[in-house]
C-alpha positions in Angstrom: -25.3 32.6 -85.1 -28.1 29.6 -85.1 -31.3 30.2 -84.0 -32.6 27.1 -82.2 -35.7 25.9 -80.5 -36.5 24.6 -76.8 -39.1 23.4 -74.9 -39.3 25.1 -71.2 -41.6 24.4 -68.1 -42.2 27.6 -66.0 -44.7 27.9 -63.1 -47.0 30.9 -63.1 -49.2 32.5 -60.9 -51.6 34.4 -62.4 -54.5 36.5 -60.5 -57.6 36.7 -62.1 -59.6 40.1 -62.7 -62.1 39.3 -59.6 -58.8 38.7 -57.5 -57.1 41.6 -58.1 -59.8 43.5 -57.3 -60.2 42.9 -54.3 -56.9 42.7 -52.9 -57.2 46.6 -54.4 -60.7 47.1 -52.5 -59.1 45.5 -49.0 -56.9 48.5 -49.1 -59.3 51.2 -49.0 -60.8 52.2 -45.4 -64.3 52.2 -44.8 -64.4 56.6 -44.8 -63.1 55.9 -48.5 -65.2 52.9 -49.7 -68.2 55.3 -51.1 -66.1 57.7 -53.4 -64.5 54.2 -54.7 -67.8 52.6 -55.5 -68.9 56.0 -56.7 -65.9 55.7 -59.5 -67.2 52.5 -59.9 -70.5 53.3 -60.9 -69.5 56.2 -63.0 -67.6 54.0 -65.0 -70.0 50.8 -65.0 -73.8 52.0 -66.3 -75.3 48.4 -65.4 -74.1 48.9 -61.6 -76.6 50.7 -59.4 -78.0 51.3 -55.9 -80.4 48.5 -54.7 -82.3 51.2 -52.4 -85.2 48.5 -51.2 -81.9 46.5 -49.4 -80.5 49.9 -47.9 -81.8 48.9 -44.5 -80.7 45.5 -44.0 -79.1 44.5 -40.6 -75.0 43.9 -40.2 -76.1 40.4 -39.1 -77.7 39.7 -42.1 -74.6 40.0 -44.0 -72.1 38.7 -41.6 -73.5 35.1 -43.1 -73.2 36.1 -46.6 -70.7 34.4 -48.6 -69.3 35.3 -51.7 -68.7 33.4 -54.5 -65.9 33.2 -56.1 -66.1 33.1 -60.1 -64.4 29.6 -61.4 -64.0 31.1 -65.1 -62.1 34.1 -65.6 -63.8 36.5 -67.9 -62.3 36.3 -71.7 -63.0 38.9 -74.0 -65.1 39.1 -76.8 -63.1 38.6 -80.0 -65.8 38.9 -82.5 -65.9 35.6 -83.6 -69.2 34.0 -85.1 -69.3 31.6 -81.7 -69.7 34.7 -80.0 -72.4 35.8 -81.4 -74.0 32.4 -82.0 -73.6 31.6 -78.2 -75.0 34.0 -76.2 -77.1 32.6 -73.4 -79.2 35.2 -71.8 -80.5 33.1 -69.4 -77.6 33.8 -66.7 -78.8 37.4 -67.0 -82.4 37.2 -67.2 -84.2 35.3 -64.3 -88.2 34.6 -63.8 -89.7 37.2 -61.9 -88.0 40.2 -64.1 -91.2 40.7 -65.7 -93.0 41.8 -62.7 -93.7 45.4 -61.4 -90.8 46.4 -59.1 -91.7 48.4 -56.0 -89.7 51.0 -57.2 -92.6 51.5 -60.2 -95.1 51.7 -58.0 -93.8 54.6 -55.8 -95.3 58.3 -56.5 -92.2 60.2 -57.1 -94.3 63.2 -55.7 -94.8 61.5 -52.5 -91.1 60.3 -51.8 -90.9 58.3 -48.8 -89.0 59.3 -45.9 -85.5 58.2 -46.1 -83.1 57.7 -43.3 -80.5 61.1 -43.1 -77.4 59.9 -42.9 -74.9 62.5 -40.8 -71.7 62.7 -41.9 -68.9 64.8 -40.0 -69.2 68.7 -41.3 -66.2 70.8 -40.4 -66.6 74.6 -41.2 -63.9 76.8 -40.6 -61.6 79.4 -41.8 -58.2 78.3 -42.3 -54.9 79.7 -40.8 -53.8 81.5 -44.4 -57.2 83.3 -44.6 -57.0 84.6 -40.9 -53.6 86.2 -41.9 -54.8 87.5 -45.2 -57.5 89.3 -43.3 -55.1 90.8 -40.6 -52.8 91.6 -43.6 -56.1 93.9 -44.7 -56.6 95.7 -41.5 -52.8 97.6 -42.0 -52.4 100.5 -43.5 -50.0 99.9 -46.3 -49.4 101.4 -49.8 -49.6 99.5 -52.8 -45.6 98.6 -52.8 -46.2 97.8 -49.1 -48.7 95.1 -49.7 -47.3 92.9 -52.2 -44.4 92.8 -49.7 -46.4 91.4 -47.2 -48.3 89.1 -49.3 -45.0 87.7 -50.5 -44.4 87.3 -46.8 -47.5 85.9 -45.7 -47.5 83.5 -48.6 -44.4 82.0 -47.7 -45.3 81.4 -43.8 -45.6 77.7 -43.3 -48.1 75.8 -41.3 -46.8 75.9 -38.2 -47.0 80.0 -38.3 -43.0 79.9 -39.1 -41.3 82.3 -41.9 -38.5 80.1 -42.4 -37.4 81.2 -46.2 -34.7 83.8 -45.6 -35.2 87.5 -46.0 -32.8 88.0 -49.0 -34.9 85.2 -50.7 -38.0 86.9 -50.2 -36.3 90.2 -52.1 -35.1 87.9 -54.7 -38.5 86.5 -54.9 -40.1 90.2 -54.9 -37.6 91.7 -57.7 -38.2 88.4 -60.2 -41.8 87.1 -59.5 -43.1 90.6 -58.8 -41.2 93.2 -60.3 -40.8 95.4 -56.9 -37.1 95.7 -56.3 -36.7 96.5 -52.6 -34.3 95.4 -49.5 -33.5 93.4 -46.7 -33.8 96.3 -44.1 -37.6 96.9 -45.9 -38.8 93.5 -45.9 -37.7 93.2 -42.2 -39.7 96.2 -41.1 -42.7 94.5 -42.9 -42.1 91.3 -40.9 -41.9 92.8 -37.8 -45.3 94.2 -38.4 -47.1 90.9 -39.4 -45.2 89.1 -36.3 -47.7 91.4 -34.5 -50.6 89.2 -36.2 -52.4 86.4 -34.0 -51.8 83.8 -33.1 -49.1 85.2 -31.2 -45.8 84.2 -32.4 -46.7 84.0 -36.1 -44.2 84.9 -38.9 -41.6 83.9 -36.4 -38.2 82.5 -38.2 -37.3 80.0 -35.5 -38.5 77.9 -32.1 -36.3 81.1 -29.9 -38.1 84.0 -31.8 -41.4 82.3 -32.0 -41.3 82.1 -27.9 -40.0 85.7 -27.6 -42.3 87.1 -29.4 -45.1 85.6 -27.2 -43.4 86.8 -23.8 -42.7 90.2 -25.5 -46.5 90.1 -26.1 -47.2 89.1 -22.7 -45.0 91.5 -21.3 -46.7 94.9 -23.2 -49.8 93.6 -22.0 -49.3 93.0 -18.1 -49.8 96.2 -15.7 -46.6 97.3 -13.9 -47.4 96.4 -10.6 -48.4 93.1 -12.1 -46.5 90.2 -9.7 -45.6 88.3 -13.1 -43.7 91.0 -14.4 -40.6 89.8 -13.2 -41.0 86.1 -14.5 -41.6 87.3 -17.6 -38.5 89.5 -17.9 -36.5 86.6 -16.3 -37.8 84.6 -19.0 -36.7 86.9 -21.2 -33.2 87.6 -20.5 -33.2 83.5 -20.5 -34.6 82.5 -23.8 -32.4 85.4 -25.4 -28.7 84.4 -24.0 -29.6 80.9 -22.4 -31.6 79.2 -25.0 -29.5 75.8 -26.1 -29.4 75.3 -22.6 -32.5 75.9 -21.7 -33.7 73.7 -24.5 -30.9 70.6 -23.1 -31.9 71.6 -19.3 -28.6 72.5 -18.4 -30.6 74.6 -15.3 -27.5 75.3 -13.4 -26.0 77.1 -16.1 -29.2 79.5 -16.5 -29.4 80.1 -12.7 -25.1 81.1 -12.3 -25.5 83.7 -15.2 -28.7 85.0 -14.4 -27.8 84.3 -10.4 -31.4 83.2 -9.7 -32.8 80.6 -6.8 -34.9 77.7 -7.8 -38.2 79.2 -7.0 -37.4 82.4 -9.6 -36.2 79.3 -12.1 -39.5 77.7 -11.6 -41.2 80.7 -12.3 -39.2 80.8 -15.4 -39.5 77.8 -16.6 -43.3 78.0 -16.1 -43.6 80.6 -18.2 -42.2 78.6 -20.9 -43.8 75.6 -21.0 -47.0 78.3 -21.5 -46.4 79.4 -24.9 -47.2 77.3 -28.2 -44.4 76.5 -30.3 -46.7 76.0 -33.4 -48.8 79.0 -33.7 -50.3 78.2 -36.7 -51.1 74.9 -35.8 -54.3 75.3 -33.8 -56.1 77.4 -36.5 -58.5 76.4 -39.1 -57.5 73.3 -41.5 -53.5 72.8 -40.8 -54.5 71.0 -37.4 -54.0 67.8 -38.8 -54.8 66.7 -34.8 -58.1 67.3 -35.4 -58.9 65.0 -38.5 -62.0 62.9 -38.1 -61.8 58.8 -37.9 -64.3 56.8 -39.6 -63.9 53.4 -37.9 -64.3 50.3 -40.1 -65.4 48.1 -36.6 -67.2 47.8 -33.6 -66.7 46.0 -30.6 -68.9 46.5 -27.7 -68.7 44.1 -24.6 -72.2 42.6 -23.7 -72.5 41.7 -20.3 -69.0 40.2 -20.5 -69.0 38.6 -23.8 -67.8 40.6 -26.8 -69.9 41.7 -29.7 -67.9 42.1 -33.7 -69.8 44.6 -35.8 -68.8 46.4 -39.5 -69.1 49.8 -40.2 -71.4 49.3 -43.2 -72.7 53.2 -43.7 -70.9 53.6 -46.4 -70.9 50.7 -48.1 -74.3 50.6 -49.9 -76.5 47.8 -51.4 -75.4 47.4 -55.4 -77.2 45.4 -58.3 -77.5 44.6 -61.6 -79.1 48.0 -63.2 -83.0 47.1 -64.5 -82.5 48.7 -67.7 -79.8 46.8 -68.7 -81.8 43.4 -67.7 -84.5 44.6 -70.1 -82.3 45.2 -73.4 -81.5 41.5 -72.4 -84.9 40.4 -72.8 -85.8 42.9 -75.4 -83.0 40.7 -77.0 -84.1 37.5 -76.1 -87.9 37.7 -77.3 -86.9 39.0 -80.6 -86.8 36.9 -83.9 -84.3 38.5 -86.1 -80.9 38.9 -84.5 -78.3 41.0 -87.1 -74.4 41.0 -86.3 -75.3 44.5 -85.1 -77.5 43.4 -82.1 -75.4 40.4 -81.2 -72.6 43.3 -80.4 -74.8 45.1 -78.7 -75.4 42.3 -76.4 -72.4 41.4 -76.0 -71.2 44.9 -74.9 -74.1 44.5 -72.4 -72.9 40.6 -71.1 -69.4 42.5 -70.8 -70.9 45.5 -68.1 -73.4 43.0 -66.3 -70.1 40.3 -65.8 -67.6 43.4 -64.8 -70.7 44.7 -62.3 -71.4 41.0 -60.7 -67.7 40.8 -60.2 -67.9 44.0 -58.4 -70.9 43.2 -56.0 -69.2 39.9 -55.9 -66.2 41.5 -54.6 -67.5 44.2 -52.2 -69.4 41.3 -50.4 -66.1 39.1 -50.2 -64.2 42.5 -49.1 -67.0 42.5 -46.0 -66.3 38.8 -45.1 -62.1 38.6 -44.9 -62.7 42.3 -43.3 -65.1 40.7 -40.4 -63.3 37.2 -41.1 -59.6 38.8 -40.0 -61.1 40.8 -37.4 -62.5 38.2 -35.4 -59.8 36.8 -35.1 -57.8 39.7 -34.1 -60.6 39.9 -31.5 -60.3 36.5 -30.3 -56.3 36.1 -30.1 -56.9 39.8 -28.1 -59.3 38.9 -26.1 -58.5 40.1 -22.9 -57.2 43.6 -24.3 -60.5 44.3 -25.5 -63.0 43.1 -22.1 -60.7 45.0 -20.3 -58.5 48.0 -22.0 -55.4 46.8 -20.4 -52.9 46.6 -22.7 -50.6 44.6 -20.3 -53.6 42.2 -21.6 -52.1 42.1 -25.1 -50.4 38.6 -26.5 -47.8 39.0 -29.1 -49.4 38.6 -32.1 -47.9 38.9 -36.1 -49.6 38.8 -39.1 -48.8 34.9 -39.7 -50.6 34.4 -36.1 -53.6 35.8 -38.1 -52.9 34.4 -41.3 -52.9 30.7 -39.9 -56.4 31.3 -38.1 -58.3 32.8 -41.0 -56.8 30.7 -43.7 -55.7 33.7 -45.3 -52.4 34.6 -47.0 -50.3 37.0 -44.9 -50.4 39.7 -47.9 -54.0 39.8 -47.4 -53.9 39.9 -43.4 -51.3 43.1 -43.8 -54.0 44.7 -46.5 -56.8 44.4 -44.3 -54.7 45.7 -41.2 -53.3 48.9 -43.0 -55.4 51.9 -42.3 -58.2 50.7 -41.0 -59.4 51.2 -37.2 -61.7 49.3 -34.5 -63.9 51.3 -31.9 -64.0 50.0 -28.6 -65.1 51.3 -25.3 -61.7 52.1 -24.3 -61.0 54.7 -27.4 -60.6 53.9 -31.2 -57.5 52.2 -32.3 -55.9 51.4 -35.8 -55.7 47.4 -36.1 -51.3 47.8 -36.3 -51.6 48.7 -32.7 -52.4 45.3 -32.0 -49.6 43.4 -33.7 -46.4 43.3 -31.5 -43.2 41.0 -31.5 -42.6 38.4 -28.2 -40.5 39.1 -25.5 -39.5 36.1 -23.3 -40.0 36.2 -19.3 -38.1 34.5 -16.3 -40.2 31.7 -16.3 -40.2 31.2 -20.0 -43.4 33.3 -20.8 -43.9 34.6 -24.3 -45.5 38.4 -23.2 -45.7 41.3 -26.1 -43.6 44.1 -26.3 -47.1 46.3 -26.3 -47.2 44.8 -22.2 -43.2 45.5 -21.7 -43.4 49.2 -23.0 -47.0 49.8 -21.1 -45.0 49.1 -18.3 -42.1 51.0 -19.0 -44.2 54.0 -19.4 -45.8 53.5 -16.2 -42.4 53.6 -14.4 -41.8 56.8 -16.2 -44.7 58.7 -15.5 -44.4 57.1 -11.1 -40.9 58.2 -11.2 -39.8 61.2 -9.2 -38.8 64.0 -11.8 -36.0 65.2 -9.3 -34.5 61.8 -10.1 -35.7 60.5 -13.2 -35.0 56.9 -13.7 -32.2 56.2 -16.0 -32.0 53.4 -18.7 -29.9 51.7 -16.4 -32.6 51.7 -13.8 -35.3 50.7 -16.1 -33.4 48.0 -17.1 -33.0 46.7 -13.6 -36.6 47.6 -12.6 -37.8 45.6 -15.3 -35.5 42.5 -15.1 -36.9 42.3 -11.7 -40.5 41.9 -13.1 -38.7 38.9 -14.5 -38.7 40.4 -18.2 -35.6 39.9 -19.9 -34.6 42.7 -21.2 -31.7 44.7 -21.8 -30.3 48.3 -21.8 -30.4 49.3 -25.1 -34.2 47.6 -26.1 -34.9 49.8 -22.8 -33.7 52.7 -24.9 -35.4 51.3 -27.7 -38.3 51.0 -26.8 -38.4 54.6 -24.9 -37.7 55.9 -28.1 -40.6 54.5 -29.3 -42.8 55.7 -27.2 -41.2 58.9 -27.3 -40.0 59.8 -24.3 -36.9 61.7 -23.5 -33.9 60.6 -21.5 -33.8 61.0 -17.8 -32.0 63.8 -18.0 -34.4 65.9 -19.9 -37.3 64.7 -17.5 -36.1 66.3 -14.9 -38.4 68.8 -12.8 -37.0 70.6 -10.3 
């Protein structure tokens, strides 16, 4: 086979370091940007805290720009017009000779710095409450590796959903105690007496049970509620699918009740907590804390744009590094040895520029893209209405800030905006168009706020069916059909007429 030669003309784009960077820092959320800058500075010596511009105001560096490096860093290769071209002078500015503040401060008088309070959550977590009830039972030795193997395989929810003749297969081979299904059972049934009430349940029917059993030992006899409990009762144990699908007719011909003893029933039901273990100690994901990356306060009717900028702390070139530079600089004889030093030095003063360089270009599209969210949103945010909203995609945003739409979607992923009206994550306000009657463009945010307030006005005797909706809506002059009604109801997740029903 020949081997033959061509000419080809490709186009390439190629991201420089400084790029790259930070489409990576866009990414991270403002309750993450320390730890990343942090890395940064564990990794980079000649980056480090500029404390005397800690306290600078948010409008101060809402008119910083950054500058964008024309030449993309190359790499030393050792050459002899490496080491014969090294200008310093980038590096080493007048006014570097003088006494910094920070040399004049008396390290035994510090001053008094600002505390900065960050959210502290102490608690003991649903696995370690169990573990202590599991020490309050009398059990022998055989006994309590049992039940650890039991507790340890409850989920976070409080379930025990691994089956019991796992659990002895995990016993015999993990743990070298070879015992039985009827054993392990009897062990479970003692650590379903454990609260939260309803722990170590295997599924949604036991878990409930197991709470009205509770109840049930616990009322007095001449207690009026007895008999809703025990109605509740016989109906979760042979009526549960349909009580689950609201098939309430069913329920009342086998158990021969009236509505009023139904009620009763089903409000002894809707009482009990499905996820036991989800209220205790660190598996309540519901109660995670939001750092918000924005601020938008309304000031005597015109709206205010602030960044969150606690954790994002002034940076610079570190002082030490400056003065090998000049050390460098003022001395006469400059071996091979030195000129490497140097130029490892140039290498962590460029990557640490390119850093600041990048945080403060990583403040501006933040602000930049933000604004204009607030602007095209306008309304939404002087008023909280969110029949307010205009539809509004990421090329909407894109086009406005003269950004590309990758960027637009980096800076709207996880992050959030404060307002008055509650905190919000910047995806809520991106919605499709939905055209009206008289031509309108309105966003599908202002078509499903209104869907849900039909819902919740309805009468739940006769919940309004999608069918309904549909028509109720089209007479709002939104066009609309049937199944984007069921869409959309989906989405907001709600369930179908039939399961809304109340009697």
């Amino acid at each position: 086979m020949a081997l033959s030669q061509s000419f080809q003309q490709k186009m390439l784009q190629k991201l420089s370091p400084q790029q790259i960077q930070l489409m990576k820092l866009l990414q991270v959320p403002t309750a993450n940007l320390e730890t990343r800058i942090k890395e940064e500075m564990e990794e980079n010596p000649a980056l480090e805290l500029d404390e005397d511009k800690m306290d600078e105001s948010n409008e101060e560096m809402k008119d910083e720009f950054a500058e964008t490096a024309e030449e993309e860093y190359k790499e030393p290769d050792g050459s002899e017009d490496e080491y014969e071209n090294i200008d310093v002078s980038d590096y080493v500015q007048e006014g570097d000779d003088e006494v910094g503040d920070y040399k004049l401060r008396d390290d035994n008088y510090p001053e008094e710095d600002e505390s900065r309070q960050l959210p502290f959550k102490k608690e003991t977590s649903f696995y370690e409450t169990l573990i202590a009830q599991l020490g309050l039972l009398k059990l022998d030795d055989r006994e309590k590796v049992i039940a650890g193997q039991i507790v340890g395989s409850i989920d976070e929810d409080g379930y025990l959903r691994r089956e019991t003749t796992a659990i002895v297969d995990d016993l015999a081979f993990r743990q070298n105690v070879a015992t039985n299904v009827a054993e392990v059972e009897e062990v479970i049934a003692r650590i379903q007496q454990f609260e939260p009430s309803g722990v170590g349940a295997r599924d949604l029917q036991e878990c409930l049970l197991i709470q009205l059993k509770r109840k049930k030992i616990e009322l007095l006899e001449s207690d009026e509620e007895n008999v809703a409990v025990d109605l509740a009762i016989k109906a979760l144990t042979k009526y549960f699918d349909e009580f689950t699908k609201k098939h309430y007719e069913k329920i009342q011909r086998g158990l021969n009740i009236d509505d009023d003893e139904l009620r009763e029933v089903i409000q002894q039901t809707v009482r009990l907590n499905p996820k036991p273990g989800g209220n205790v100690g660190e598996t309540n994901k519901g109660e995670s804390y939001v750092v918000p990356d924005f601020f938008i306060m309304n000031n005597a009717g015109k709206l205010e744009l602030t960044l969150n900028n606690r954790n994002a702390p002034e940076l610079r070139i570190s002082e030490g590094y400056r003065d090998m530079l000049k050390e460098y600089d003022r001395g006469a004889k400059k071996d091979k040895r030195q000129k490497e030093a140097v130029l490892f030095i140039k290498q962590k003063i460029d990557s640490a520029k390119w850093f600041i360089d990048a945080i403060k270009q990583r403040q501006h599209t933040l602000l930049s893209t933000m604004n204009s969210i607030m602007e095209h949103q306008y309304g939404f945010f002087l008023t909280g209405d969110e029949t307010e909203m205009k539809p509004m995609i990421l090329k909407d945003i894109a086009e406005k800030t003269n950004l590309d739409i990758s960027t637009v979607s980096r800076v709207a992923n996880s992050k959030f905006v404060q307002t008055e009206f509650g905190t919000y994550r910047l995806k809520f306000f991106f919605s499709e168009s939905l055209s009206t009657d008289s031509g309108e463009e309105v966003s599908t945010r202002e078509v499903k706020k209104i869907l849900n307030d039909l819902i919740d006005d309805e009468d739940k005797k006769k919940p309004l069916s999608d069918e309904a909706l549909t028509e109720l809506l089209q007479e709002k002059g939104y066009n609309i059909a049937r199944r984007t009604v069921a869409k959309y109801r989906e989405q907001l997740n709600i369930s179908v007429a039939r399961l809304r029903k109340e009697l």
